[in-house]
N, C-alpha and C positions, 0 to 999 in steps of 0.2 A: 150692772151688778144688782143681784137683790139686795140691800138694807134692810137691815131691821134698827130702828130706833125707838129705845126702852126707856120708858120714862114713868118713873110708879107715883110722885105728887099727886096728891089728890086737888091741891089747890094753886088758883091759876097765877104764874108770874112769870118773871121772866123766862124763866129754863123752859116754860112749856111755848111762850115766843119763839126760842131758836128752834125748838119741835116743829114748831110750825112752819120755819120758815124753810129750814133743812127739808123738811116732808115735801113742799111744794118746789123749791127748789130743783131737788135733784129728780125729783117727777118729772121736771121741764126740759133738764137735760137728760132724760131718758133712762133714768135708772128706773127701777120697783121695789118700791117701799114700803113697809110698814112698820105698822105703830103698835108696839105694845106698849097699855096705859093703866091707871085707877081706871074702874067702872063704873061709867054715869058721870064722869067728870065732863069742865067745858073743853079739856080736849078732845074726848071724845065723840063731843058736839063738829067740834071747826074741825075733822078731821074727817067727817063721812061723807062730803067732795073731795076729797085730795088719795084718801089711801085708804086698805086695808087696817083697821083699827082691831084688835086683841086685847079687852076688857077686859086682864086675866092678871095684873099684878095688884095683889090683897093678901094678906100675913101677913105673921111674921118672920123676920131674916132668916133665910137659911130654910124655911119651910117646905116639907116635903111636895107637898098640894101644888105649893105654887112653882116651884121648881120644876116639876113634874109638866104644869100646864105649859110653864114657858119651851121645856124642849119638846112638847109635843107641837106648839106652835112653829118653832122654830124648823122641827123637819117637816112639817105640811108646806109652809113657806118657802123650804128647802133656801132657806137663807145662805149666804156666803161672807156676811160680814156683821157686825153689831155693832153698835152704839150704847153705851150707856149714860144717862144725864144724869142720874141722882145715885148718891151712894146704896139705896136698898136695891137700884136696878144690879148692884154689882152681885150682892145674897142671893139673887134669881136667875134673873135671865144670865149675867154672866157664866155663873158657874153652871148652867145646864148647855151653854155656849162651848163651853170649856171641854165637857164632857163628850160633845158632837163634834170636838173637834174643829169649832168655828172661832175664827179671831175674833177678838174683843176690842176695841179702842173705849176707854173710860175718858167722860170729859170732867174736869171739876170745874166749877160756875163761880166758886169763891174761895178765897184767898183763905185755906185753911190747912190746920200742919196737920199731917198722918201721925197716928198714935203709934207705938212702938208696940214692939212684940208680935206675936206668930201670927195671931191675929190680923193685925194688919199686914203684916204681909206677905200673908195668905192672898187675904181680898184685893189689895193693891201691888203685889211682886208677883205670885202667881197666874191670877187668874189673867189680866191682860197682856196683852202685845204690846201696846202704846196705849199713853194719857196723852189729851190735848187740853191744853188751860188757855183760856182768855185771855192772859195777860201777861208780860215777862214775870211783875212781882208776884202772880199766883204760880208760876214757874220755878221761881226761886224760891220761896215757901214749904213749896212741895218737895223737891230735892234736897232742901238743908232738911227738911224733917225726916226724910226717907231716906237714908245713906244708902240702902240697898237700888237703888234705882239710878239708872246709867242715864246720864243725859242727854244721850240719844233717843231715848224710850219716850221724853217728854218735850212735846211743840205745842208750839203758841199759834194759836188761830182766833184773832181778833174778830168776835160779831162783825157781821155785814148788816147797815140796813141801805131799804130802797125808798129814795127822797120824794120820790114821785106823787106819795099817799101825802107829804106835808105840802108842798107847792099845790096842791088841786083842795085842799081843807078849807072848810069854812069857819071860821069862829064862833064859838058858842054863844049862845047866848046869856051874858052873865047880868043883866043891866045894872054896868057899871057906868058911873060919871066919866065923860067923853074924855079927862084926863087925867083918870086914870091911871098910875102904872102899876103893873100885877106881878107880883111875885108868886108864883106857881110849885106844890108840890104834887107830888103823881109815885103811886108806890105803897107800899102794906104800911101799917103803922105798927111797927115793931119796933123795940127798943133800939136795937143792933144799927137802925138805920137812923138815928139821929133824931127823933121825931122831937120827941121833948127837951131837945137842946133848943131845936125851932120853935117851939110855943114859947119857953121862955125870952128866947130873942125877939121874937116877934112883940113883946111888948114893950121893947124897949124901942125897936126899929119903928115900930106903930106911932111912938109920939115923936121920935125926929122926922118923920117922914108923913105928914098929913095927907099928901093924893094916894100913898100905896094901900095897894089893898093885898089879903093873901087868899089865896085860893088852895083848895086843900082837896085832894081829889084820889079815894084810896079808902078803905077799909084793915082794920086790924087790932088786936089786943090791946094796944095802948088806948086807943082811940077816948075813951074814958079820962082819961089822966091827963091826954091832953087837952080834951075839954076845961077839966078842972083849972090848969095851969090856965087857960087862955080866959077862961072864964067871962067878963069883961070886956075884954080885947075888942079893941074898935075894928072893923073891915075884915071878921073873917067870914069867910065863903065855904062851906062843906059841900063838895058836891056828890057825895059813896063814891061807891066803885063805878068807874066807868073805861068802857072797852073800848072809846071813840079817842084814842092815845092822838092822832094826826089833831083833832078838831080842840084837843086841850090844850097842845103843843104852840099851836095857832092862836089860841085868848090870850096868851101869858106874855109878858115881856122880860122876864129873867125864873129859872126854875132853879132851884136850889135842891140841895142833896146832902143834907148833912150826915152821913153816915159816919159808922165806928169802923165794920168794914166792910167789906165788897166783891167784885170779883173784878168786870167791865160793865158797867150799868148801861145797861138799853137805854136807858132816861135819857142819858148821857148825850148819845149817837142822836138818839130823836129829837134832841131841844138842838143840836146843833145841823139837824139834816133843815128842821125850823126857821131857822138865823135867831134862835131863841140866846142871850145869853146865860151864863151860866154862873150860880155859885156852888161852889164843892169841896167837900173836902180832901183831903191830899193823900186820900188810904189806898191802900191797893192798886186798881188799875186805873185808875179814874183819872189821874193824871197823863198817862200815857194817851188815852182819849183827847180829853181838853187839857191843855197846857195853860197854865199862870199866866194872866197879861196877854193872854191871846183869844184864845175862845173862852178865859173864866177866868174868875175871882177865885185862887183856890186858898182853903184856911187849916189850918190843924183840926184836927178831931178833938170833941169833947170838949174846946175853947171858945164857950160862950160869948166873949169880950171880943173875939177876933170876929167869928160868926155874925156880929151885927157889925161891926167898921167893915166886912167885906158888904154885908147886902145893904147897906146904906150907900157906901161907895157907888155901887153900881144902880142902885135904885136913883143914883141922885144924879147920875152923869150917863144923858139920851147918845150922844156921842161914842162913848164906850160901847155901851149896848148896840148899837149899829156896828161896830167897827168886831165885836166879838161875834155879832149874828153872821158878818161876812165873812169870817176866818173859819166858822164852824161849818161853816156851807161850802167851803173850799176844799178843806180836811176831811170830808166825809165823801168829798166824793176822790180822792185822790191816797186815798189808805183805808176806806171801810165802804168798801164795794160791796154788795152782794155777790157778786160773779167772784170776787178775791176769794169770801167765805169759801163759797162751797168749790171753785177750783183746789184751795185746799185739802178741804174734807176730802174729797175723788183722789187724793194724790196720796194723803193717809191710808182709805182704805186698799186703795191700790200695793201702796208698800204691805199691807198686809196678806194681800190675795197671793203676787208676786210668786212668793217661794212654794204656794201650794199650785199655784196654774203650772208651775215649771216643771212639779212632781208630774 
């Protein structure tokens, strides 16, 4: 099949992860791929060994320019199927997709309800063939808010990752006191994700807890406020952004996620491909990943008071954390395969090619 996978983000997180992985992915198994992206982004960097890159979504929605550039891309490429990751991929590439008479599958990454009226369902009843969500509850989300959309239209296809990058990591080097234990975040510091429910826990978890340390590893708008809150705060570690996700995975002894919502967090997958354990909280799809009392502590959103009895809990008990690293290393390889992922994806676009290979 040719693929095309449309991804307009200019800035790097998860979504542009499964870019990556989908792009290398079905390269391996023999498909041809490419990438339409923001131009000058770091996808466009990690993607000029893997695939044809299209530096060609910029405007605004619905923009003639860019519309225009995507189906000119789109029949050089002489594409036969598309992908979209982010909702403005839909205002472009979709509908010049539409137009050429190419299927569409839209993914949504987070657990977000469609807006009513023509509008939306224009861009989400019209234009594609099938949605595919990460998650049942981004599944279910999506259909109570969409009444127009048949629940055949929309499959769940759970991230895959590949363990092999955390079992060969080395740990950073943090120099921390030999014992140590590290509570680990990794991820933007944006509100939506919990961050400042964590700084304030964090100073209460800081004086029950004298060997923990927190590590904090990410970039984003809060970042300021959380400084403020933590101010003082004994043991915290800044590290920016960093793209060495296996070697952070690898310092840390429990990662925490305090998010509002979600989708399926990559973090997620990666602290437990790790034997990392986990605290999280209970939004979205996140539980479906790590389950309570198995691979994680998981707590309400927004409930400071729970948020610290979970990470003290598990910051306080090496037994737990052992026993939750081997269940998350068990679960990951046994429901979030790479090979699962994209035998899926092939199987979706497949159901879409189908009725036009038969024409």
């Amino acid at each position: 099949m040719r693929i095309v996978l449309s991804n307009s983000s200019s800035r790097w997180g998860g979504v542009h992860k499964v870019t990556d992985i989908l792009a290398r992915g079905l390269q391996e198994r023999g498909h041809e791929v490419i990438v339409f992206g923001y131009p000058g982004g770091m996808l466009e960097e990690r993607m000029q060994p893997v695939a044809p890159f299209e530096p060609i979504l910029k405007g605004m929605d619905f923009h003639p320019a860019a519309v225009w550039r995507a189906a000119s891309a789109l029949r050089r490429h002489r594409a036969e199927v598309v992908l979209t990751l982010m909702r403005k991929d839909t205002t472009t590439t979709a509908l010049a997709a539409k137009a050429l008479g190419i299927p569409v599958v839209v993914r949504h990454a987070n657990q977000q309800r469609l807006g009513r009226g023509p509008y939306w369902r224009f861009l989400y009843g019209t234009l594609p063939a099938m949605h595919v969500t990460n998650a049942e509850a981004t599944r279910d989300t999506l259909l109570d808010s969409a009444k127009w959309l048949a629940p055949e239209q929309v499959k769940v296809i759970y991230n895959g990752v590949d363990p092999a990058p955390f079992e060969s990591a080395e740990p950073l080097e943090l120099g921390l006191p030999g014992k140590a234990v590290v509570l680990g975040y990794a991820g933007s510091f944006e509100r939506r994700k919990g961050v400042l429910d964590l700084a304030r826990a964090w100073c209460r978890v800081a004086d029950a807890r004298p060997e923990a340390h927190l590590v904090l590893a990410g970039k984003g708008k809060m970042e300021e406020e959380m400084r403020a809150i933590l101010g003082d705060a004994p043991r915290v570690h800044w590290l920016g952004y960093r793209s060495d996700v296996p070697r952070f995975i690898c310092s840390i002894d429990v990662l925490v996620l305090p998010s509002h919502v979600e989708g399926a967090p990559n973090i997620v997958l990666e602290a437990m491909c790790g034997g990392v354990a986990i605290v999280a909280t209970e939004v979205s799809g996140t539980p479906e990943l790590a389950r309570d009392g198995i691979e994680a502590r998981l707590v309400p959103a927004r409930d400071e008071d729970r948020l610290v009895k979970g990470l003290i809990e598990v910051l306080s008990n090496g037994s737990m954390r052992e026993e939750m690293g081997l269940a998350g290393r068990k679960r990951v390889r046994e429901k979030f395969t790479l090979a699962e992922m994209l035998r899926a994806y092939e199987e979706a676009f497949l159901a879409e090619l189908a009725p036009k290979t038969h024409k």
